[in-house]
C-alpha positions in Angstrom: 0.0 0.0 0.0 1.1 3.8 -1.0 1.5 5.7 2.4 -0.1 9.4 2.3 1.8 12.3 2.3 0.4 14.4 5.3 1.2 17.8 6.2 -0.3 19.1 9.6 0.4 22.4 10.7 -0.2 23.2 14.5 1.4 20.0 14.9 3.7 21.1 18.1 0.5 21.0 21.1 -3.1 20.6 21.5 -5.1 18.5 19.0 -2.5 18.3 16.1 0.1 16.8 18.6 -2.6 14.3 20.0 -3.5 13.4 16.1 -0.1 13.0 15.1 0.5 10.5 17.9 -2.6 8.0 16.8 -1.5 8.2 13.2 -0.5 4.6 11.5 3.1 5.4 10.9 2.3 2.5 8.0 0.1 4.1 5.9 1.3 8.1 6.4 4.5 10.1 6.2 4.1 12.6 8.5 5.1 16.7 7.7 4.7 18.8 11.0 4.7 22.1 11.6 5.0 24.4 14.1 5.7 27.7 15.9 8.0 26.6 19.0 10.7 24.5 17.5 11.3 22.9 20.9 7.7 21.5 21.2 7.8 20.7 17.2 11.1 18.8 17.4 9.5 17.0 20.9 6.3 15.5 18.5 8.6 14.9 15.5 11.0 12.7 17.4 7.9 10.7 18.9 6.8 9.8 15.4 10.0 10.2 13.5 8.6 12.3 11.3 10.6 15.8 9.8 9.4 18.7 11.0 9.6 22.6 9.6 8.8 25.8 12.2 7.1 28.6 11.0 5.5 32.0 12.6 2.5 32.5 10.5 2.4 36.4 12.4 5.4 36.6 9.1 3.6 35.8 5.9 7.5 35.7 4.9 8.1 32.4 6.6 4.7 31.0 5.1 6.2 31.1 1.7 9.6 30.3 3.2 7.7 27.3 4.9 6.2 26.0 1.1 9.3 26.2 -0.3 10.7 23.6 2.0 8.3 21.3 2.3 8.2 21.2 -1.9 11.9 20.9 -1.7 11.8 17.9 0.7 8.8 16.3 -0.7 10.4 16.5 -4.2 8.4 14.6 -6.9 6.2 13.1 -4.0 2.7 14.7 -4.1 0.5 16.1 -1.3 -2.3 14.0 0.1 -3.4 15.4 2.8 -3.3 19.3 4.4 -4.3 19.9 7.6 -4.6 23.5 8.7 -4.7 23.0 12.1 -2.2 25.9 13.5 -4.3 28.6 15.3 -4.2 31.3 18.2 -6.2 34.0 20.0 -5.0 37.3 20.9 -6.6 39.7 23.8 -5.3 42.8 22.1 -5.9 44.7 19.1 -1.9 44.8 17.0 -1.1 44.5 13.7 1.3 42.4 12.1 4.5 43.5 9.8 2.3 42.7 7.0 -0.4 44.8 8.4 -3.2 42.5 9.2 -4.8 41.8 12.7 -3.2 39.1 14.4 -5.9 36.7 14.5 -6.8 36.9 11.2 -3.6 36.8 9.7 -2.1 33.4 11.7 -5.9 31.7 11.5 -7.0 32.5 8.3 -4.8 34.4 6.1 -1.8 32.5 6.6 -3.6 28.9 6.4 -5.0 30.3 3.0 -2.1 31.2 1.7 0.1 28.2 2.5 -2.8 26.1 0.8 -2.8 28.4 -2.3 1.2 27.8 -3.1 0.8 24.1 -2.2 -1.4 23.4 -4.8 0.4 22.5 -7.6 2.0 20.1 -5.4 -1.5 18.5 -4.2 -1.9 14.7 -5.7 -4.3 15.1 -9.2 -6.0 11.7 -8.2 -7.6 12.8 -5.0 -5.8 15.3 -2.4 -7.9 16.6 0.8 -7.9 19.9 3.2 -8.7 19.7 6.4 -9.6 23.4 8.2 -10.0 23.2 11.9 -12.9 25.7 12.9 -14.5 26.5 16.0 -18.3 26.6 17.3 -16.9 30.5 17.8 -17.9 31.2 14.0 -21.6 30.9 14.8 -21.2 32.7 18.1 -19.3 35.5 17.1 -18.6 35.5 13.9 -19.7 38.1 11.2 -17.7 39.4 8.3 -17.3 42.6 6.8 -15.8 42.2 3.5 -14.5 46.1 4.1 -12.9 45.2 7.4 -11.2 42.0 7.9 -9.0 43.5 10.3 -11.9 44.5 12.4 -10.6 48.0 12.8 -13.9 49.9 12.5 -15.0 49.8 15.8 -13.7 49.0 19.6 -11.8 45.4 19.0 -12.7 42.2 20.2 -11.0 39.1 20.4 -13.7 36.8 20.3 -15.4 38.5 17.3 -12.2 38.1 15.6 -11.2 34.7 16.2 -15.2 34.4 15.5 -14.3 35.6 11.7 -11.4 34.0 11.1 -12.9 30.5 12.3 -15.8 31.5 9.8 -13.4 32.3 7.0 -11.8 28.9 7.2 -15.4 27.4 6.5 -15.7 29.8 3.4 -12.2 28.9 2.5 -12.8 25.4 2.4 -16.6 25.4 1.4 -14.8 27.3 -1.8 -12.1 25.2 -2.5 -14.5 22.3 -2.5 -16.5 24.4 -5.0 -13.7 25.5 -7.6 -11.4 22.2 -7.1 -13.3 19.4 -6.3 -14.2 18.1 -10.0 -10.3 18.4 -10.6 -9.9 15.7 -7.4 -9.8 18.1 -4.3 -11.9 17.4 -1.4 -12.2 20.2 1.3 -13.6 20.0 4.5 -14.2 21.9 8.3 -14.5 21.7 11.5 -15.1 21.9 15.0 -13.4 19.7 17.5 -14.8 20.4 20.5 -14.2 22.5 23.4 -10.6 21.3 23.9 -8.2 22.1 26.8 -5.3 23.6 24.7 -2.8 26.8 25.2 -3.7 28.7 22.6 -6.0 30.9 24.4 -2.6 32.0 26.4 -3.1 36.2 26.5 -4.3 37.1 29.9 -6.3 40.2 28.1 -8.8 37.6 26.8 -11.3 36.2 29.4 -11.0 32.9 27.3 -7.8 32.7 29.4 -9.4 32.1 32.4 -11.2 28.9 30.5 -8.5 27.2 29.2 -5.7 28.3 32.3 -7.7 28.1 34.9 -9.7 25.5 37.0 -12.3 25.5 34.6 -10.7 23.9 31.8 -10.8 20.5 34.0 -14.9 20.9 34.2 -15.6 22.7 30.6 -13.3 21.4 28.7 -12.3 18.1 26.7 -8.5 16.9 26.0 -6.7 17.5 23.4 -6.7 13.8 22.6 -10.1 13.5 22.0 -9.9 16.6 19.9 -7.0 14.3 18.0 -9.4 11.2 17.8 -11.9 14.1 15.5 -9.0 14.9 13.7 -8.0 11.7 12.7 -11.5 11.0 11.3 -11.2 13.4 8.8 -7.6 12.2 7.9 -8.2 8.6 8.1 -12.1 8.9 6.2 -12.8 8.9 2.8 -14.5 12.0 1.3 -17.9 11.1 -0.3 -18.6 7.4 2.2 -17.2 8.5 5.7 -17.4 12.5 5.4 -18.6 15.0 2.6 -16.5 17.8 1.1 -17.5 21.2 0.9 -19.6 20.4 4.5 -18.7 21.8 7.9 -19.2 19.6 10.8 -19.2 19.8 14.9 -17.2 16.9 16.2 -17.9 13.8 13.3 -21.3 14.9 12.8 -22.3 16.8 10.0 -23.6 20.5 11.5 -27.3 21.2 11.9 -26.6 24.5 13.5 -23.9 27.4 12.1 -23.7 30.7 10.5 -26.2 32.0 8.4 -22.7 33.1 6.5 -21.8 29.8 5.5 -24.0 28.9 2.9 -23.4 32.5 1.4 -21.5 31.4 -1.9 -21.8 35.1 -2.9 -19.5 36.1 0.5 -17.7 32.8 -0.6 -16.5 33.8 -4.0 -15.5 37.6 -2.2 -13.8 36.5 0.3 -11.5 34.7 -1.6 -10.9 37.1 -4.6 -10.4 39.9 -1.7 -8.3 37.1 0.2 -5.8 36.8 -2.7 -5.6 40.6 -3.6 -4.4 41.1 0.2 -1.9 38.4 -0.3 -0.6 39.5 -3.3 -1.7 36.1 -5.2 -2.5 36.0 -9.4 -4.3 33.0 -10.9 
């Protein structure tokens, strides 16, 4: 049998760690990424598995980042990309390339590491895998004419909200433009998962996933893995569908009324690639 070739960014902690570690090492070849090279190189030598760091606060390194995983990949395609790599921020900051944090390491970044991968994805059937939140639904709502969310007094959990909602428009479109060419695109939300991302004190989502609570709210990061390996490990069309966005492994009865905008779909990613600077 032809192992896969997966890529999983957010690889270091949290879910993507606790994925990686159930993975048959058999039937995948494993590509992490991560921010902290430390935690990275800890997961990497679990599984044996190469490994590549990347801040995606420096859209720089993202490209940097695709270069080296098409120079160590070679003639090998791309069967699998999971953009799992996420934070949330408590303050309002812009990054060197001028975009609010959140959106720019959640969603801009993700987007535009999948965008130079894939020439390298595998013609006969390749698959993205978006890790979103419930947050979409409960705060999300975009505005085309402010991504950054600069308008008005910010908030972190309206823009972690949007970027979790962009990733579902990302991959709902994908799905749409791709998937008669062999692409299968899917998100989701893994649960309420006891994880450091959440780790600035200004956001009261710190005192969820730092505190006590997390013990009584929250689910571990390796059942969050075990969701994450059901995308990875299904088959799109008998196990999951593309273009769908679930909660946990079951298809979602209850998200944004945004989602099934294919008008806002089609924007966001033309406005998406002028910010990054991207030509078809």
């Amino acid at each position: 049998m032809t192992k896969k070739n997966v890529i999983i960014t957010g690889a270091s902690d949290g879910i993507g760690a606790a994925a990686v570690r159930g993975l048959n090492q058999d039937e995948y070849n494993l590509y992490l990424v991560g921010r902290n090279k430390a935690k990275t190189a800890k997961i990497a030598n679990e599984v044996n598995a190469p490994y590549f760091i990347a801040d995606f606060s420096q859209l720089d390194q993202v490209h940097h980042l695709a270069a080296a995983l098409q120079t160590t990949l070679g003639e090998q395609k791309i069967d699998i990309l999971v953009n799992n790599a996420g934070r949330l921020f408590g303050s309002y900051e812009l990054t060197n390339d001028g975009f609010e944090r959140t959106l720019q390491v959640d969603y801009l970044a993700p987007f535009l590491l999948t965008q130079l991968l894939l020439p390298n994805f595998n013609p006969k059937q390749a698959i993205v895998i978006n890790t979103s939140s419930i947050a979409h639904q409960l705060f999300g709502h975009i505005n085309l004419n402010d991504l950054n969310n600069s308008h008005k007094k910010y908030e972190a959990t309206k823009a972690y909200g949007d970027a979790k909602l962009e990733n579902i428009l990302f991959a709902n479109e994908l799905d749409r433009r791709y998937h008669k060419n062999g692409l299968s695109a899917v998100s989701f939300h893994p649960g309420m998962i006891r994880t450091n991302f959440a780790n600035d004190k200004k956001s009261w989502m710190y005192r969820i996933y730092h505190t006590v609570l997390n013990k009584v709210i929250l689910q571990s990061a390796e059942a969050g893995g075990e969701t994450l390996r059901f995308f990875i490990e299904g088959t799109p069309g008998e196990t999951w569908e593309s273009g769908a966005y679930y909660n946990k492994r079951e298809k979602a009865k209850k998200f944004n009324p945004q989602v099934n905008d294919l008008t806002l779909q089609k924007q966001l990613w033309d406005k998406t690639k002028e910010l990054l600077h991207l030509v078809d």
